[in-house]
C-alpha positions, 0 to 999 in steps of 0.5 A, spaced: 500 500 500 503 507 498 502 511 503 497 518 504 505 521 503 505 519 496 498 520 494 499 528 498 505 528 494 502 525 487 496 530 487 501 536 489 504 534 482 498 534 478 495 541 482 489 538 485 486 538 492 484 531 495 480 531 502 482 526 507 477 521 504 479 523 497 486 521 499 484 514 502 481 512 496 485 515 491 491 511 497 487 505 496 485 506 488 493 506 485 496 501 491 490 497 487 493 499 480 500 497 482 498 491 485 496 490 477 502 491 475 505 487 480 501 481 477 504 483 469 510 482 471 510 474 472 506 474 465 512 470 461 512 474 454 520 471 452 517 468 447 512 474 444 516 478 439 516 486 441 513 491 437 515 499 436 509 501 434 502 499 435 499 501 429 498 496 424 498 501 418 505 504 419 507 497 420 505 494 413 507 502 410 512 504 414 509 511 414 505 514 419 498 518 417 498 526 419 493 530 420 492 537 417 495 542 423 488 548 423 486 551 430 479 549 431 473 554 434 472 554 441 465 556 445 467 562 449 465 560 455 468 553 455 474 557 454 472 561 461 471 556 464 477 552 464 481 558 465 477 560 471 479 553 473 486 554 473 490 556 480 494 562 476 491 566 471 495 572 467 491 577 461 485 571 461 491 565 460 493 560 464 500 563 467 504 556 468 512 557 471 517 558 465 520 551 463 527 555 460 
C-alpha cells in the first residue's frame, strides 16, 4: 500500500486538492493499480516478439498518417471556464512557471 505521503505528494504534482477521504481512496485506488502491475510482471512474454509501434498501418507502410495542423473554434465560455479553473491566471491565460 503507498502511503497518504505519496498520494499528498502525487496530487501536489498534478495541482489538485484531495480531502482526507479523497486521499484514502485515491491511497487505496493506485496501491490497487500497482498491485496490477505487480501481477504483469510474472506474465512470461520471452517468447512474444516486441513491437515499436502499435499501429498496424505504419507497420505494413512504414509511414505514419498526419493530420492537417488548423486551430479549431472554441465556445467562449468553455474557454472561461477552464481558465477560471486554473490556480494562476495572467491577461485571461493560464500563467504556468517558465520551463527555460
Amino acid at each position: 500500500m503507498i502511503k497518504q505521503q505519496e498520494v499528498k505528494h502525487i496530487a501536489k504534482l498534478a495541482r489538485i486538492k484531495l480531502t482526507a477521504s479523497e486521499i484514502k481512496k485515491f491511497q487505496k485506488d493506485l496501491s490497487s493499480i500497482l498491485d496490477y502491475f505487480e501481477l504483469l510482471k510474472e506474465v512470461d512474454v520471452s517468447r512474444v516478439e516486441p513491437t515499436f509501434h502499435s499501429t498496424e498501418h505504419f507497420l505494413k507502410n512504414k509511414l505514419n498518417i498526419m493530420r492537417e495542423d488548423k486551430a479549431e473554434s472554441q465556445l467562449v465560455e468553455d474557454v472561461a471556464t477552464l481558465i477560471k479553473a486554473a490556480p494562476e491566471r495572467k491577461n485571461g491565460y493560464v500563467k504556468v512557471k517558465s520551463v527555460f
